[in-house]
C-alpha positions in Angstrom: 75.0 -7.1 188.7 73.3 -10.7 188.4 70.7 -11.1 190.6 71.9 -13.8 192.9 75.0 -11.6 193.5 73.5 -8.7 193.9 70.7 -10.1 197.0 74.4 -11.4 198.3 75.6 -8.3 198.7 72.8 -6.9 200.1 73.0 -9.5 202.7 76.3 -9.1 203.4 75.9 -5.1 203.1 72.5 -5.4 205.8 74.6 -7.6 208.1 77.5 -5.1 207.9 75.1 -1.9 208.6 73.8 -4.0 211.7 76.8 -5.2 213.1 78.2 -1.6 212.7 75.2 -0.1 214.1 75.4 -2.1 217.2 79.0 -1.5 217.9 78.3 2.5 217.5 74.7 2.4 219.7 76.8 0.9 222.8 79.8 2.9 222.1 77.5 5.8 222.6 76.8 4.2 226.3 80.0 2.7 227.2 82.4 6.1 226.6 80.6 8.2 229.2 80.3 5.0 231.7 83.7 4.0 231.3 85.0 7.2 231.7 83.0 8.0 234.7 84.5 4.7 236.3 87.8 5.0 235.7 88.6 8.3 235.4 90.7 10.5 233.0 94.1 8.9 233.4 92.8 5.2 233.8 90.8 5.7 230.8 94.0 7.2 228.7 95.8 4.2 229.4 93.2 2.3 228.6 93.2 3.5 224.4 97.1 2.9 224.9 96.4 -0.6 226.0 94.1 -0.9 223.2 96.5 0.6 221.3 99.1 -2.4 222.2 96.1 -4.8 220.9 96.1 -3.3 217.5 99.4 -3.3 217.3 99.4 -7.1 217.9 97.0 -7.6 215.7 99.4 -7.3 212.8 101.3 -10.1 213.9 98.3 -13.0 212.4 101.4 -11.7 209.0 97.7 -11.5 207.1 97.3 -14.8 207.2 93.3 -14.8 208.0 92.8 -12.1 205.3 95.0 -14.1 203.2 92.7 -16.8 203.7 89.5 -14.8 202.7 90.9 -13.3 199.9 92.2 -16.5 198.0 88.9 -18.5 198.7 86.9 -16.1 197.7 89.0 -16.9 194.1 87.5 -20.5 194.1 84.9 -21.6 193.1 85.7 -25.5 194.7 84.7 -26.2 198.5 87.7 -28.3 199.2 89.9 -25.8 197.9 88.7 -23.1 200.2 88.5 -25.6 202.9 92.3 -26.3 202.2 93.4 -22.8 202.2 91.3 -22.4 205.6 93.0 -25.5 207.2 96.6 -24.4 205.5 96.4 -21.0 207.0 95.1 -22.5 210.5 98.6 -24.2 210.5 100.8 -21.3 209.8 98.3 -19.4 212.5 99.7 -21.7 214.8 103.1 -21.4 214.5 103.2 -18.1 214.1 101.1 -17.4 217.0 102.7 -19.3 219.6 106.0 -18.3 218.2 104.9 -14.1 218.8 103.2 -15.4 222.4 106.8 -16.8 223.7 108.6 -13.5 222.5 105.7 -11.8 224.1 106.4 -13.1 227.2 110.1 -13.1 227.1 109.8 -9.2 226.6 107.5 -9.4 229.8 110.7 -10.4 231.7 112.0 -6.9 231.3 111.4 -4.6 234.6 108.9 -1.7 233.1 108.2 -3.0 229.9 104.9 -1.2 229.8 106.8 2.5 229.7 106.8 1.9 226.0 103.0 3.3 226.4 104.0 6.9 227.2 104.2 8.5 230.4 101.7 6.4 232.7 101.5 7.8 236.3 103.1 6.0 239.0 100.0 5.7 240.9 98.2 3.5 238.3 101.7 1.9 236.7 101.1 -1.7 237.9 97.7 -1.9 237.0 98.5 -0.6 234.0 101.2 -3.0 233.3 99.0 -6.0 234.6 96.4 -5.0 231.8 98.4 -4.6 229.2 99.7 -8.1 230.0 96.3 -10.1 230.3 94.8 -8.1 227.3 97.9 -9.0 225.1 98.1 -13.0 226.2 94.3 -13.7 225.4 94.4 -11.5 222.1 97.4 -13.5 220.7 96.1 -17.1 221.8 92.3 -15.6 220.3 94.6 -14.8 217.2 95.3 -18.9 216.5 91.2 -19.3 215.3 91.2 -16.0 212.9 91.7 -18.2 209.7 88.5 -20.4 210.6 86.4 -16.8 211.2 87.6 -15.7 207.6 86.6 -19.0 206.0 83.2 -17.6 206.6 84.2 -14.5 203.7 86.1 -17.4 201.9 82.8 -19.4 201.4 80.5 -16.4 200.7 79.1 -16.0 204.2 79.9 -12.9 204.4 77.0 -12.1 206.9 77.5 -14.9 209.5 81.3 -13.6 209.9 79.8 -10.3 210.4 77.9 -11.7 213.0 81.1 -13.1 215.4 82.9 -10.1 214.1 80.1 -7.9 216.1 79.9 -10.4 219.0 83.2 -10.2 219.6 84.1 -6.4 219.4 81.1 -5.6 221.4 82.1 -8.5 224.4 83.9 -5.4 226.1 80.7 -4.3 227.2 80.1 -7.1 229.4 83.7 -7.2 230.5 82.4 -3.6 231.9 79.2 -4.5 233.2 81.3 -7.4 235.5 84.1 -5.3 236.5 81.8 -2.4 237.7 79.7 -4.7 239.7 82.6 -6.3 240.9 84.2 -3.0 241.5 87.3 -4.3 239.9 90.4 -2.5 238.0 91.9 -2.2 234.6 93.4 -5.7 235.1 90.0 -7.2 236.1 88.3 -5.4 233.2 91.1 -7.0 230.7 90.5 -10.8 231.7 86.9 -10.6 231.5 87.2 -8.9 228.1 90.0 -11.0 226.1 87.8 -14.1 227.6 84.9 -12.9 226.5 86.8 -12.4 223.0 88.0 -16.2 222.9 84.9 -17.4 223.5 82.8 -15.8 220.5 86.1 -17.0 218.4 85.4 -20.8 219.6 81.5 -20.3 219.0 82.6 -19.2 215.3 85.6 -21.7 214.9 83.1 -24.5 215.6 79.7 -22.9 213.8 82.7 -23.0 210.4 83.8 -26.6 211.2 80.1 -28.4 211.9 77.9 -26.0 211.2 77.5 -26.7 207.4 77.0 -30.0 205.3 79.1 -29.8 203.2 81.8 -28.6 205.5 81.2 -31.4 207.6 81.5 -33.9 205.0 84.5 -32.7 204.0 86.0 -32.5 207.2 85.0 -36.0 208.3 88.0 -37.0 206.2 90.6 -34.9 208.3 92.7 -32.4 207.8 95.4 -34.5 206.6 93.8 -34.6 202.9 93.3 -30.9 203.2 97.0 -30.1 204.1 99.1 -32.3 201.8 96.4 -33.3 198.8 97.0 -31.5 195.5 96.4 -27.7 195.4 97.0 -25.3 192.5 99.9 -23.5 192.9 97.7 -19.9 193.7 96.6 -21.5 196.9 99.0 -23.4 198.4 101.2 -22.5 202.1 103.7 -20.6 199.9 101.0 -18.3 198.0 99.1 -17.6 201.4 102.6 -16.7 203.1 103.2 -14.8 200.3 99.7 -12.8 199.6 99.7 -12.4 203.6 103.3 -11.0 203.9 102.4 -8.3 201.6 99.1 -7.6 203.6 101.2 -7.8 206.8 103.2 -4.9 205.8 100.4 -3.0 204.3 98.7 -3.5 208.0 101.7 -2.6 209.9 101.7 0.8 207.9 98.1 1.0 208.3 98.5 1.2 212.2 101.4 3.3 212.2 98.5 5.4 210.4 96.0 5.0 213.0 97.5 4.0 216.4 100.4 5.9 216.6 98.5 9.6 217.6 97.8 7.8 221.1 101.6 6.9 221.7 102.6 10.7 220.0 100.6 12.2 222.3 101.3 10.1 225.3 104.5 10.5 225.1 104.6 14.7 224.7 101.6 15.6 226.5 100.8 12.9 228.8 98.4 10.1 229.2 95.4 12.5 230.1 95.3 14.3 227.1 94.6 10.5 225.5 91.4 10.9 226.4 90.1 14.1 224.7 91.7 12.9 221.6 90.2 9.4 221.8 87.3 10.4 222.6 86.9 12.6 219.4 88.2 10.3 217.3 85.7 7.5 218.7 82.9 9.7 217.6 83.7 10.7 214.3 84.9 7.2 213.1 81.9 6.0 214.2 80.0 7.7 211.4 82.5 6.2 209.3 80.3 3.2 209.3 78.2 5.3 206.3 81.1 3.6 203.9 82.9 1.2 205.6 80.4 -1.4 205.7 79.9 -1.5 202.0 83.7 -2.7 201.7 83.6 -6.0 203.2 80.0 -7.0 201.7 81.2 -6.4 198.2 85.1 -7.0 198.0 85.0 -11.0 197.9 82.9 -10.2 194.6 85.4 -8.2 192.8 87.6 -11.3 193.3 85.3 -13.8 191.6 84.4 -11.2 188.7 88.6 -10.7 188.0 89.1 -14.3 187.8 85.9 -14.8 185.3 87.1 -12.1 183.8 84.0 -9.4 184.2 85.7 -6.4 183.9 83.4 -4.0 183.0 81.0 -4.7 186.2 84.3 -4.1 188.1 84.3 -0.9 186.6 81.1 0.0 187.0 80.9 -1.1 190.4 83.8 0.4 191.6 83.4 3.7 190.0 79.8 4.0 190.9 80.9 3.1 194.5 83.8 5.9 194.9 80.6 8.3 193.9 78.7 7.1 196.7 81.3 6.7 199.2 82.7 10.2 198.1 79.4 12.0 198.9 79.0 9.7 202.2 82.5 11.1 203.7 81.5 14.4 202.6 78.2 14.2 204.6 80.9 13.1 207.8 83.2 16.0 207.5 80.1 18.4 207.2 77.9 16.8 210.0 81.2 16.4 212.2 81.7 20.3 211.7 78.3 21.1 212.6 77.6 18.7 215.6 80.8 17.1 216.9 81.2 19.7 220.0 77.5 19.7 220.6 77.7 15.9 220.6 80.4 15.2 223.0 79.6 17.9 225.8 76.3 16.1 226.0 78.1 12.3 225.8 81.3 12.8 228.1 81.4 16.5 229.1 83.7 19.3 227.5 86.8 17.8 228.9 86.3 15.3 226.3 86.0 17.6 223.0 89.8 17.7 221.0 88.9 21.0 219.7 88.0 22.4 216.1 91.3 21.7 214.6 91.2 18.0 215.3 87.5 17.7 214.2 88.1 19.4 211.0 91.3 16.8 210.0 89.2 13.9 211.5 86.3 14.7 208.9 88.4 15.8 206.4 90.1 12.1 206.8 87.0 10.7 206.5 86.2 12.1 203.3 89.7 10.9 202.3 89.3 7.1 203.6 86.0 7.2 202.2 87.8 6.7 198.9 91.2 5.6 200.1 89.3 2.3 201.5 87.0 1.5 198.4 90.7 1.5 196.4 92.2 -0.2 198.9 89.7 -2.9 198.9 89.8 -3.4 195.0 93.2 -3.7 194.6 93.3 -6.7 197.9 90.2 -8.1 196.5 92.4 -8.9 193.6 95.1 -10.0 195.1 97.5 -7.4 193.0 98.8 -6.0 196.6 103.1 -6.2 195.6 103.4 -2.7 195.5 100.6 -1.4 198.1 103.1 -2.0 200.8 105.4 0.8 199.3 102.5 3.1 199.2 101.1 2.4 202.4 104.7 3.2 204.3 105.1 6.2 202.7 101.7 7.2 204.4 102.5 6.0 207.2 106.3 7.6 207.2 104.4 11.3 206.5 102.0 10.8 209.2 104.7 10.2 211.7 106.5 12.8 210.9 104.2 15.7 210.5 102.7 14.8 213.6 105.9 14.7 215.5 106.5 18.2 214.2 103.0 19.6 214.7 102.0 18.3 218.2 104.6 20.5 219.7 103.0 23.6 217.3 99.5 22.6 217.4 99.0 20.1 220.3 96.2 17.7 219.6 95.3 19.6 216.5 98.6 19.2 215.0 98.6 14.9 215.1 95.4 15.2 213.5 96.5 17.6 210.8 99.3 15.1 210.1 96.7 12.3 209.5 95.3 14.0 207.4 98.1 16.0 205.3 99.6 11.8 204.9 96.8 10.6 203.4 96.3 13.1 201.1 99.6 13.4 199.5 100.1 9.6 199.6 97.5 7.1 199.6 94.6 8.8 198.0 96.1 9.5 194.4 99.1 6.9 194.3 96.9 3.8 195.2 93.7 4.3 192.2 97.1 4.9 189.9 98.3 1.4 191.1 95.2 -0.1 190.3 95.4 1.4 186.5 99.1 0.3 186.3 98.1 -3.3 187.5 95.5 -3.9 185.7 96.8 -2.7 182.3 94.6 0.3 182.8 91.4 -2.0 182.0 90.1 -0.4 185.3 90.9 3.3 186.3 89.3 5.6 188.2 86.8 9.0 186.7 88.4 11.5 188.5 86.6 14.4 187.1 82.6 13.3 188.5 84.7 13.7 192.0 86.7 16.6 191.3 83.2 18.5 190.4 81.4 17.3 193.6 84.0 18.1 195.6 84.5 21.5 194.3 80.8 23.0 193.3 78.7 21.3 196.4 81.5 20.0 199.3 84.1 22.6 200.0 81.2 25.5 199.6 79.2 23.3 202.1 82.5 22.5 204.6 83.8 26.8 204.2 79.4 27.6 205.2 79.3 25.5 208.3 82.7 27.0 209.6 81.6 30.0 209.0 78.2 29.5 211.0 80.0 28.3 213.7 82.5 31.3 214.1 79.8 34.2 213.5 76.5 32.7 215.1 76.4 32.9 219.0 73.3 31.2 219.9 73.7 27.5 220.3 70.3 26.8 219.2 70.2 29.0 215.9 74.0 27.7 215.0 72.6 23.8 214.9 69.2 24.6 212.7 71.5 26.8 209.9 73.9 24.1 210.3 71.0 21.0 210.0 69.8 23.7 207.1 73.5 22.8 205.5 73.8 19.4 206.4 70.2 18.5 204.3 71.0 21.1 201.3 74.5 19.5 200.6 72.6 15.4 200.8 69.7 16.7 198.6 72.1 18.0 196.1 74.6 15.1 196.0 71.9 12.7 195.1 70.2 14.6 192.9 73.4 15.3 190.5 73.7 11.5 190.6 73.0 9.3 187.5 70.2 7.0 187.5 72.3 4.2 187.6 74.0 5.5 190.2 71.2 5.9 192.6 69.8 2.4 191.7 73.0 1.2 193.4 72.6 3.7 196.3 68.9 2.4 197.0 70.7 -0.7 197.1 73.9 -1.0 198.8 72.4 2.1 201.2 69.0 2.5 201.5 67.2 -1.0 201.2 69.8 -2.5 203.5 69.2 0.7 206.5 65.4 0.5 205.7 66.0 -3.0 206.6 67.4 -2.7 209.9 64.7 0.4 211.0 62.0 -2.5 210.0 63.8 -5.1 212.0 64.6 -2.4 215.3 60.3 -1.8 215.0 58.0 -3.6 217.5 
């Protein structure tokens, strides 16, 4: 890795680990408030609201990621400029287009029952939230292309930046609506405005807050939208790149968001919360991996089109190690300390149960590879069949947990996130990257196979063992801490050197930076 890319993605990996960071140190304050001030069922229909917003979200048809994908593949400013300004166009007109059918669907008497079962008493402040939360998402949806010209020019930490500003606004959306003892509705408008005003702050830090951007842009767009373009990144590529990305994101959220509607719908809006609340705590330890995805993927681009291959395949290999053992650590330490954890943070009512801790973590360990392929294979734009893939996941999920909710409960929708990803997405995606790429980069299965079998599953089968035949609280979290630190020790140890260079680099260094910058 050359030097100047490598202090790049350190930046971008440091910035990532912060904004990450931040989002998980308030989440850790806001759950427990926000429950305490709305209560159980207010704070069910809450996720499903949220729930709503992700589901939205799919409806920017990939455009912004699109955006960020093909300018990271130049190397020319106007080009990237023009993609930016190309996709800003189609944002429009597919934004306003989704905001009118929005509101004609609004028209309909009880539109909001397609949430689940939401109790009368809270059904029009329910309704009024959904609403308000979905109208200032879709018009905040409109500046998305100019946030990812921010990844299409390299500046991978200043979109990480907004991209924390903006998910952490709901905090202050809570803060008002508590002191001004307000409702869901209340809490909605001050959130999605909030949200549209870190999106402006971004749109115009992109448009004047660079030279060379400026000069550019003193022209007008006009140069930028019908001047010659290579045929990769003109409107018809980025429709086409972001259609495939659209579908690979709707499957994604059929993934992810449908549990809350599942178990809405069969066991009521109340038992939302103890899911949610789970599932908010172990994804937030997801940020161990996640936030090396975004800091290195607009490299992977520029090295395929330069034709680098082999530091693709060092990269990426050495990555899945890292990210492999990091998932691992999140199933163990989610095993050992998830229950612990949330009667402390939001009481016992909160806690899913073992069953749903143990797919969540296994999931983790899953994703933790899942995303690192996933990420390659948009990085370089070879997406045409990941749709396929990502449906069938998404198909599984659905149905398992259909079938096990009513056997297992909460457990069994977990179980079914867990059994989809396994049989799907976490073998047939690295074999689409070795099929695409004419097998010049494949994955080495057997380093993971090994770690898995000779230091993970003995560590997972230990700490569920601990926990069924060790009674006192206090003796059950040491042996467990005892596990926890054995199983880290001997992952990095059985690394090669290489290996941990890039650990001290994409891991260490960038969280040794943040504990020096968090020190008085």
């Amino acid at each position: 890795m050359g030097t100047e890319r490598r202090s790049r993605v350190l930046l971008g990996t440091s910035s990532s680990y912060l904004g990450m960071l931040a989002t998980n140190l308030i989440s850790v304050v806001a759950v427990p408030v926000t429950l305490g001030y709305f209560g159980t069922d207010r704070y069910g229909a809450l996720a499903l609201v949220m729930t709503l917003v992700n589901y939205l979200s799919i409806t920017n048809f990939g455009i912004p990621t699109a955006c960020s994908v093909l300018g990271a593949k130049s190397v020319d400013r106007r080009e990237q400029l023009a993609i930016v300004c190309r996709s800003f166009v189609l944002m429009v007109w597919i934004g306003l287009a989704v905001l009118a059918l929005f509101l004609l669907f609004t028209c309909f008497p009880g539109w909001v029952q397609v949430l689940g079962k939401i109790p009368p008493a809270i059904f029009t402040e329910v309704q009024r939230a959904a609403f308000w939360t979905a109208v200032l998402f879709l018009v905040n949806l409109l500046f998305a292309p100019f946030l990812a010209g921010f990844l299409a020019v390299q500046k991978v930490h200043v979109e990480r930046f907004y991209a924390t500003l903006s998910t952490n606004s709901y905090i202050l959306a809570l803060i008002l609506t508590i002191w001004l003892k307000g409702d869901l509705a209340w809490y909605a408008i001050a959130r999605g405005g909030l949200v549209l005003v870190c999106s402006l702050a971004g749109t115009l830090h992109f448009l004047f807050g660079y030279r060379e951007n400026r000069r550019i842009f003193r022209e007008g767009m006009a140069p930028l939208l019908q001047g010659p373009c290579p045929p990769e990144f003109e409107t018809r590529a980025i429709l086409v790149s972001g259609g495939r990305i659209f579908v690979v994101g709707l499957a994604s959220l059929m993934v992810w968001q449908t549990d809350n509607l599942v178990i809405s719908h069969f066991l009521g809006v109340g038992a939302v919360t103890p899911y949610q609340v789970t599932f908010k705590l172990v994804t937030m330890t997801y940020i161990v991996f996640t936030a090396i995805n975004p800091a290195i993927s607009p490299y992977f681009g520029r090295a395929w089109a330069s034709g680098d291959f082999s530091w693709i395949v060092g990269t990426y290999n050495q990555i899945c190690r890292v990210t492999s053992i990091l998932g691992g650590l999140i199933w163990i330490g989610s095993l050992a300390y998830a229950e612990f954890i949330i009667d402390i943070w939001a009481g016992h009512k909160a806690y899913g149960g073992v069953l749903v801790v143990f797919a969540m973590g296994g999931y983790g360990y899953l994703l933790s590879l899942v995303s690192v392929h996933a990420a390659l294979l948009t990085s370089l734009n070879l997406v045409r069949n990941l749709p396929l893939i990502s449906w069938l996941e998404a198909g599984v999920n659905l149905t398992l947990s259909l079938m096990l909710v009513q056997v297992l409960g909460l457990g069994g929708v977990a179980t079914g996130t867990l059994v989809a990803s396994l049989v799907t997405v976490f073998w047939l995606i690295p074999r689409e990257i070795a099929r695409r790429t004419d097998r010049k980069i494949t994955l080495e299965w057997r380093p993971l196979a090994v770690q898995f079998g000779t230091v993970l599953f003995p560590a997972v089968a230990l700490v569920l063992l601990v926990n069924h035949l060790v009674g006192t609280l206090w003796l059950r979290l040491l042996i467990n801490l005892a596990v926890v630190a054995g199983y880290s020790a001997v992952s990095y140890l059985r690394l090669p050197g290489d290996v941990r260079t890039l650990v001290n680099d994409i891991v260490a260094k960038p969280l040794a930076k943040l504990v020096r910058r968090g020190a008085p």
